[in-house]
Structures are given as C-alpha cells and as structure tokens.
C-alpha positions in Angstrom: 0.0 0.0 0.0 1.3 3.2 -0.8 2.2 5.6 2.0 -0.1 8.2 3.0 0.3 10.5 6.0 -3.2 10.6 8.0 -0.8 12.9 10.8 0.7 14.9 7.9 -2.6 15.6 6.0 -4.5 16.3 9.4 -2.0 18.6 10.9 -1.9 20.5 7.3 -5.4 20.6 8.1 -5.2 22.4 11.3 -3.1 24.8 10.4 -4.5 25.9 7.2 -5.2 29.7 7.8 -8.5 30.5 5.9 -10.9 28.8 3.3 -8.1 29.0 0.0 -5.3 26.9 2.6 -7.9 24.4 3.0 -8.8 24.0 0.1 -4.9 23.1 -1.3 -4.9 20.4 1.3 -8.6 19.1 0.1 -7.4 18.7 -3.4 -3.9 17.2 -2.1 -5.4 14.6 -0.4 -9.4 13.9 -2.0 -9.0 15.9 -5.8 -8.4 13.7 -8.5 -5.1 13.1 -8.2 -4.8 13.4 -4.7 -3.2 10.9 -2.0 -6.1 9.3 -0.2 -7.8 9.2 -4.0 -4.7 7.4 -5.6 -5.0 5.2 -2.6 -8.7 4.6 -3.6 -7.8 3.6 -7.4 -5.9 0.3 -5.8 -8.7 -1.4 -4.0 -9.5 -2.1 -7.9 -6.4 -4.2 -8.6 -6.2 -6.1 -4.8 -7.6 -9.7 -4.6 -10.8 -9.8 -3.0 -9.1 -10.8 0.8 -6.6 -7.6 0.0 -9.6 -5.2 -0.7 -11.4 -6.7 2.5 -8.6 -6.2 4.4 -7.9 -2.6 2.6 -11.3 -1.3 1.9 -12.1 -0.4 5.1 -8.5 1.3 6.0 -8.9 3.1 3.3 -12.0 4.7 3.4 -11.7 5.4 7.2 -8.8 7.7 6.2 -11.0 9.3 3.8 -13.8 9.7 5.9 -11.5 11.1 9.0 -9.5 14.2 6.9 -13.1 14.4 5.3 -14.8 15.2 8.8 -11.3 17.5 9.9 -11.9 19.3 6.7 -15.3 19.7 7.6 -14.4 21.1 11.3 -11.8 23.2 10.2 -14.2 25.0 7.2 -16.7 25.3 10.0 -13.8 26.6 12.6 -12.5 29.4 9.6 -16.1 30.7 9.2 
C-alpha cells in the first residue's frame, strides 16, 4: 500500500489559515489526483481478501480528513 500521511494531511489541516489553505490540502489529499484518492484507485487491482482487508483502512482515512476538513471549514467561518 502506498504511504499516506493521516498525521501529515491532518495537521496540514489544522493549520490551514483561511478557506483557499484548506482547500490546497482538500485537493492534495481527495481531488483527482490526490493521496487518499490514488490510494482509492488500488482497491481495484487487490484480490478480494486484499480489498477486505484494505477497503475499510482506506475509506476510514478518507472519511477522517473528510470530517477534519469539515471542522476546520466550520472553525474558519
């Protein structure tokens, strides 16, 4: 699995200064080419048992900087 960092991409997170920072690090991380997205375009090429075991990883990360991004758009406003 390719190595993405949930501490790094979180603490950009909290950081980010104002709506534009925040979005860089969205788009880093979810846009189309972004970390946790390139991470996403595996689970297609695992075995079954990888993607079970993956899957779930995966999309947690996803769904944890998606709920920071969240808090910190709602913590700029």
């Amino acid at each position: 699995m390719t190595e993405v960092s949930e501490e790094k991409i979180l603490a950009e997170i909290a950081v980010a200064q104002d709506e534009a920072a925040l979005e860089v690090v969205r788009v880093a991380a979810l846009g189309k080419s972004g970390s946790v997205s390139a991470l996403l375009k595996t689970l297609g090429g695992m075995t079954p048992d990888e993607r079970k075991a993956q899957g779930p990883l995966i999309n947690g990360l996803k769904d944890r900087v998606t709920a920071a991004l969240a808090a910190r758009r709602e913590a700029l406003k």
